[in-house]
N, C-alpha and C positions, 0 to 999 in steps of 0.2 A: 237279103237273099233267103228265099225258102229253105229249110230244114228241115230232119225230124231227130228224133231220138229216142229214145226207152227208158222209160223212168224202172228202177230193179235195185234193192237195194241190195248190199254185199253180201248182209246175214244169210241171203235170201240161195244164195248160191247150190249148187248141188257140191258132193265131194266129203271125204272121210274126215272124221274126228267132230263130228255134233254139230257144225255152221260153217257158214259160204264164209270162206278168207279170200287173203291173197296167194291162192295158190293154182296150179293149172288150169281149172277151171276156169279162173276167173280170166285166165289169157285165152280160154277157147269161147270167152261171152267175146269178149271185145272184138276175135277172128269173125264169129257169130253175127256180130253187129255191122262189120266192115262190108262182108260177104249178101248182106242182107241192106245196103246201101243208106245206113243210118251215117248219122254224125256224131250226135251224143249219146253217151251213157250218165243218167243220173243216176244220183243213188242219194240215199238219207246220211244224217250227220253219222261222219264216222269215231264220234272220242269217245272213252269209256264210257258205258254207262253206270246208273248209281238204280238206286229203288225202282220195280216196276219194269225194268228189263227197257225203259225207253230209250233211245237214241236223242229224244230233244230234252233229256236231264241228265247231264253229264258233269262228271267229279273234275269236268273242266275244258276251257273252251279252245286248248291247245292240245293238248293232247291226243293219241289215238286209243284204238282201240285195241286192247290185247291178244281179246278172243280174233281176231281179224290176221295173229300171225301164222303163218302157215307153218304147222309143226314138220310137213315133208323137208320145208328144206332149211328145217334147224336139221333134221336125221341126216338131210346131208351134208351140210356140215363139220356132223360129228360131236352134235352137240347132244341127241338123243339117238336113243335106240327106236326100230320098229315095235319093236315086244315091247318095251316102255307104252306107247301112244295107244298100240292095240290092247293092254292090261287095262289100260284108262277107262276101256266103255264106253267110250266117246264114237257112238254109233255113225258109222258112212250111212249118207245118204236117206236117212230122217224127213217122215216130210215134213213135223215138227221140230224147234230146238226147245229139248231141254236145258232152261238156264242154268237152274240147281244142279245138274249133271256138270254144267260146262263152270259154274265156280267154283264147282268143290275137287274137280279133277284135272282142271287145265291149267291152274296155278301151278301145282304139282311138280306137274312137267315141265313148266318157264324154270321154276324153280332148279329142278336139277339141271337143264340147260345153261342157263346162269352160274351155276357151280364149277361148269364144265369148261367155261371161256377160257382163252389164253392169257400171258401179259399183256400180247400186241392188240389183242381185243379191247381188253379192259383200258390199254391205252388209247384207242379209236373213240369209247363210249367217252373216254376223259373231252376227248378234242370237241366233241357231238354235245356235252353239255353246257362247252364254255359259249357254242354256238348259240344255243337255248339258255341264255342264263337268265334272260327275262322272265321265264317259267316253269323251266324244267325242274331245279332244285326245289322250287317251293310244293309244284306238284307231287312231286317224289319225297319231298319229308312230309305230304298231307296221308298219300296211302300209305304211308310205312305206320304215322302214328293212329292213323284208321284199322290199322293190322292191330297196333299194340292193344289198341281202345275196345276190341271185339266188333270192329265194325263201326261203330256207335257213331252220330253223325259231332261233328266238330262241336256241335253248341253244347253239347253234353261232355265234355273234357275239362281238365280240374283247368281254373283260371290261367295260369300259367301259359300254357298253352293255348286254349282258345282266344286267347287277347294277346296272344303274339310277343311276350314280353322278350326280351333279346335274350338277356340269359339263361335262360329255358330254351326259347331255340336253339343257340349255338347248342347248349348240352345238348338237345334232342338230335343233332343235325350229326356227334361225334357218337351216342348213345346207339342209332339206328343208322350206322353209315352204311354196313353192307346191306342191310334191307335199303335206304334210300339207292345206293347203287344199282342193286337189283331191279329199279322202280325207273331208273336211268334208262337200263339196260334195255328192257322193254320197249319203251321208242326209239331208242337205238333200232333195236330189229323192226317195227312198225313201221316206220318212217325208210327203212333202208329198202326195203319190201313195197311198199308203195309207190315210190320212188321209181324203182325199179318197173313197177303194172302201167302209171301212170306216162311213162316214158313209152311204153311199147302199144298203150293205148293213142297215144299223139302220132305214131309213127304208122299207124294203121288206118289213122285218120280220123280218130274218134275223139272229141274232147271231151273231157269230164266236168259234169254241172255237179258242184257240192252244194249242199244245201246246211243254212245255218241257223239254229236257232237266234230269235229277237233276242231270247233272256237265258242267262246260267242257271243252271240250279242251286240251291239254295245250302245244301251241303256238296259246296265241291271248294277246291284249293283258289277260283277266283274271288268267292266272296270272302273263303277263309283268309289270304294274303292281304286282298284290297277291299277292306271294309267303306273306306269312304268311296268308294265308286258307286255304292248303294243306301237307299234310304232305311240307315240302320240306325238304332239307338245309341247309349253309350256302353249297353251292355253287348253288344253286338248281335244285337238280334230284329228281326225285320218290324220296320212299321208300319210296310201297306205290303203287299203281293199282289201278283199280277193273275188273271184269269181274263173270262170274257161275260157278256151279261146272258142272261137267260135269252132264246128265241123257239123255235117252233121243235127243235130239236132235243133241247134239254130246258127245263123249266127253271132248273137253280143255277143253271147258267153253268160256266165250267171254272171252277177252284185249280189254277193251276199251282198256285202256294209259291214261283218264287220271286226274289226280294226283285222290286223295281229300282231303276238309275235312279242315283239322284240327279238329274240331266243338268243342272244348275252348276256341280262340279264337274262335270264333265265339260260345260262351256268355260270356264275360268282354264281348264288345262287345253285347252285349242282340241280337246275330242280325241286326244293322247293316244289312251288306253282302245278305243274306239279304230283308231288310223293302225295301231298296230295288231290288231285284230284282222284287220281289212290286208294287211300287208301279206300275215302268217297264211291267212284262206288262197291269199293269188298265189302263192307256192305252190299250195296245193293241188288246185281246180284251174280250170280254162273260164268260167261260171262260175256267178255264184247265186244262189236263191237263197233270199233272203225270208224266212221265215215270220209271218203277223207280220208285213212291214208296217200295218196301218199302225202300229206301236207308234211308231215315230211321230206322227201326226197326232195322233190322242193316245193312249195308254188308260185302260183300264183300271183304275186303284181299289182293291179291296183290302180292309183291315185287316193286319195278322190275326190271328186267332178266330176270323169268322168261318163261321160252320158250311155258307156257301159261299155265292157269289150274286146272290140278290140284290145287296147294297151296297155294290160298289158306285163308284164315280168316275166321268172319264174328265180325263187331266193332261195339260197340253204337252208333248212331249218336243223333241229338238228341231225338228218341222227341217227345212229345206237345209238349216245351215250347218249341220253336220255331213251329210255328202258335199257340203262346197269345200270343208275343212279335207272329206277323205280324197277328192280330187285336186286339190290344190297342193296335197303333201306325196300323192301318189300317181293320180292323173284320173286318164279315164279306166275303170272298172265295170268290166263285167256283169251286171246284177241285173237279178229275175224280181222284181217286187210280188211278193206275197201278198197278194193285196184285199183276199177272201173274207169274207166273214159281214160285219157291220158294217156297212159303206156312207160313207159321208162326202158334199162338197169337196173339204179342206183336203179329204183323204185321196178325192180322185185330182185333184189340183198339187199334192206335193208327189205322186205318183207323175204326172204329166210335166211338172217342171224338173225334177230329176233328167228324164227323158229313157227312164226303165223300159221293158216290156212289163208289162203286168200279164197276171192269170185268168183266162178262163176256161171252166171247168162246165163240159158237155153234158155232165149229168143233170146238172145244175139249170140246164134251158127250160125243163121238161118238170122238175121235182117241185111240187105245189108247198113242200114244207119249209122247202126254203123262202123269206118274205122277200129278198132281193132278186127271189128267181121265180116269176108267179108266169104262168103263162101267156099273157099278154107278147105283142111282138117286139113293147119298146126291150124287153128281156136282152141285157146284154150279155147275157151268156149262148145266145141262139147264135149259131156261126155267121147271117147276112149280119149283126150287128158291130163283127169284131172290126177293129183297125187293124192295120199290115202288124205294128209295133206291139205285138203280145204271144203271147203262148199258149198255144190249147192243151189242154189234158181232156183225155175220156174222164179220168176221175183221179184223184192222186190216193195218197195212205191213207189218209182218214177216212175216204169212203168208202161203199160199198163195192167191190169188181162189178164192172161193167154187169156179165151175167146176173150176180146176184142182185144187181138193182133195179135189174129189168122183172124180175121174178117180186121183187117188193114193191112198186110203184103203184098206185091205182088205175084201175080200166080207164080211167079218161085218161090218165097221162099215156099209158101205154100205147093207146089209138093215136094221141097227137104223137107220139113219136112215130110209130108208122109210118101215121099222114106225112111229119117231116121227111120222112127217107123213102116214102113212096114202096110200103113193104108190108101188107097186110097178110102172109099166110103164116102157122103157128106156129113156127120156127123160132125160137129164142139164140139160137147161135150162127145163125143167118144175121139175124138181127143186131147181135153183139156188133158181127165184122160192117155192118150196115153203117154204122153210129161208127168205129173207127175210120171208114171208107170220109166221113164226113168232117171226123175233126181233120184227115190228113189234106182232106179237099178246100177249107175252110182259108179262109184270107190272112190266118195269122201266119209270122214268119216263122214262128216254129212251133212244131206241134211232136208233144212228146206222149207217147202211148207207156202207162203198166202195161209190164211183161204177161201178167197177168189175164189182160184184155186180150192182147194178142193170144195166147192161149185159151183163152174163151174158159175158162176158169168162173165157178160160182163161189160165193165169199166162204167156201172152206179155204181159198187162197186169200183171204182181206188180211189186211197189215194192223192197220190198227181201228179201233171203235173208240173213237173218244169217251171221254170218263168213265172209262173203265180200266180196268187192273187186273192184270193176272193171264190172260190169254192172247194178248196182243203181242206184234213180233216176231212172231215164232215161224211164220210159214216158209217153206224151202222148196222151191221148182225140182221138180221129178227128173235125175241124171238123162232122160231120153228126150227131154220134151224139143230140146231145137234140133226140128229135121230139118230135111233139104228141102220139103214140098213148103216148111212155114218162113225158112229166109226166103226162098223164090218167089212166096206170094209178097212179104212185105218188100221186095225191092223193085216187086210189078208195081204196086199200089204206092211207094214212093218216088217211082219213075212217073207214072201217070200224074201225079200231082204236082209233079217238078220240083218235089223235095230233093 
């Protein structure tokens, strides 16, 4: 059945205290979405992040995300004061997020929140971790001893601890019990809050696509807990990491630094760690987009310690029979294959026997620098070449907003894009909604638009620019942007194409 939806991540939200939560807002996107005749809302990984403010490096792949709880209705509660959140500086409606602002100020407030609980609280968060014992305590004794440590990532902690000796743990676990509580506490309200959006999102009719990173990161509580899950030493430290190889984009290819599976243990344990992974995410989301699927099929390997990502090797990764293992212990699931990037045979055949949708990405028909996307017709990102069974994006996070890629492409592509949409006057925001008109027209079954696009936004709104550091993230939709005139048009343009 045709669909659409809106790819927007959370951060992304307008509303007070420095970044998009779960709070009112985020129940007048989904009214927003309903009213505007969509289905889904994506959004990016929501667990804490670590270095670099990303959402695909996270302190851990159960977890949420802090910043994401909405401090209005801790106040009501009665767990914080208004005058408390407003002393914070945690500026409404930003069109940037300051991270530095939002870590040095909004722990703060969890904090005395946290101080403020009841018995019958503290008794609820007891019940909530017995539920989560698979993750939760270890996650909560990682950022407690990450507090103690000044931050400092796990590999840097006296042996004791980084090598997980029991007696050290136990002490650490009686040492830092109301900090690990406090660290409880936190996805207690995450998860209660979510939960909560999540539910009034289903009930409005909108389902939620989550999106999942392939790999952890490299300092977070999964590799620190379960070392043998990944290809680590004895001293527990990584032997290969993962990235991508150089193409027309980045010459040294992309260093993403963290540790790979070891997939060999993972087949001796029937895909264990893997199946309950897959379990925690259908909680979560109605969808799930799986992040690099092509991982699974071959995997990247480059040496720890290498300066790029020149010399790596690609190496077989668990190919078909880990989805047989997640279906046969869970059933059928949900999943978007992320299928972008280096394409091969093996990769479109475990894509095709899964029986996923895979991605394609509109930009990508027309962009001469991509080598999988050259302008020729057999180009399977041009919309006559899609199957029913995929998913169009104008462009997802990584690239450029619609606008701002139309403003960067070269004069021949720009004419062949024309040519394609039959649209030659010099209008670039004509043109934007041209190119949406197209993916929503397109033969895939579901075609998901950035918010962004829809807004006709130039990349002052882009989310993120691969290998890069430091200004990625941050952009926040302007409190006024969804009128009445832009759900009316998007529920014309989804009516017409019998989304």
């Amino acid at each position: 059945m045709r669909k659409s939806g809106v790819l927007f991540p959370v951060f992304s939200l307008p509303g007070a205290y420095g970044i998009g939560c779960f709070s009112k807002e985020a129940y007048k996107f989904v009214d927003f979405l309903a009213k505007s005749g969509q289905s889904y809302w994506q959004m990016l990984p929501i667990g804490p992040t670590s270095y670099g403010d990303s959402p695909y490096q996270s302190f851990s792949t159960a977890a949420g995300n802090p910043y994401f709880i909405d401090l209005k209705e801790l106040i009501d509660e009665g767990l914080l004061k208004k005058v408390e959140c407003d002393r914070a500086k945690l500026k409404a409606d930003d069109k940037y997020i300051n991270y530095g602002l939002l870590y040095e100020n909004r722990y703060p407030l969890l904090k005395k929140a946290f101080g403020r609980i009841s018995d019958d609280k503290r008794s609820k968060v007891e019940r909530f971790v017995k539920k989560n014992k698979k993750w939760l305590p270890d996650y909560a004794l990682f950022m407690a001893l990450k507090n103690a440590h000044g931050g400092a990532s796990f590999m840097l902690w006296e042996d004791e601890l980084r090598l997980r000796k029991p007696v050290a743990i136990k002490a650490a676990f009686q040492k830092y019990a109301d900090e690990v509580l406090f660290y409880e506490w936190i996805q207690y309200e995450f998860f209660g809050q979510w939960e909560k959006l999540k539910k009034y999102a289903n009930k409005s009719g909108i389902k939620i696509i989550g999106d999942i990173p392939i790999y952890v990161a490299e300092d977070s509580a999964d590799v620190w807990a379960h070392p043998e899950l990944f290809q680590m030493d004895e001293d527990r430290s990584p032997v290969a990491v993962a990235g991508c190889p150089p193409d027309a984009f980045s010459a040294d290819g992309q260093l993403w630094g963290n540790p790979l599976y070891d997939w060999k243990y993972h087949k001796e344990t029937g895909y264990a760690w893997w199946i309950e992974r897959m379990k925690n995410c259908m909680k979560l989301y109605d969808v799930i987009r799986i992040d690099h699927f092509r991982g699974f099929d071959e995997y990247y390997s480059i040496v720890a310690g290498a300066k790029n990502a020149r010399k790596g090797k690609w190496k077989k990764g668990p190919g078909l029979a880990l989805f047989k293992a997640v279906k046969k212990e869970i059933g059928e699931t949900p999943i978007i294959a992320e299928d972008l990037g280096f394409m091969t045979d093996s990769v479109r055949k475990l894509v095709k026997d899964t029986g996923f949708p895979n991605m394609k990405v509109l930009e990508f028909a027309f962009d001469g620098r991509d080598e999988s996307s050259s302008s020729d017709k057999t180009n399977d990102f041009l919309p006559f070449n899609y199957c029913k069974n995929c998913v169009v994006y104008t462009g997802t996070h990584d690239n450029e907003t619609l606008r701002g890629w139309l403003d960067s492409i070269k004069k021949a592509e720009l004419a062949e894009v024309q040519d394609y949409v039959d649209y030659h006057v010099k209008n670039k925001a004509v043109l934007t909604r041209k190119l949406v008109r197209a993916a929503l027209a397109s033969s895939a079954d579901m075609c998901i638009i950035p918010m962004q696009d829809w807004l006709g936004l130039s990349n002052e709104a882009r989310i993120n620019t691969p290998s890069t550091i430091g200004e990625n993230w941050k952009w926040r939709m302007d409190k006024d942007a969804l009128t009445k005139d832009l759900s009316a048009e998007m529920k014309k343009l989804t009516r017409l194409y019998g989304r």
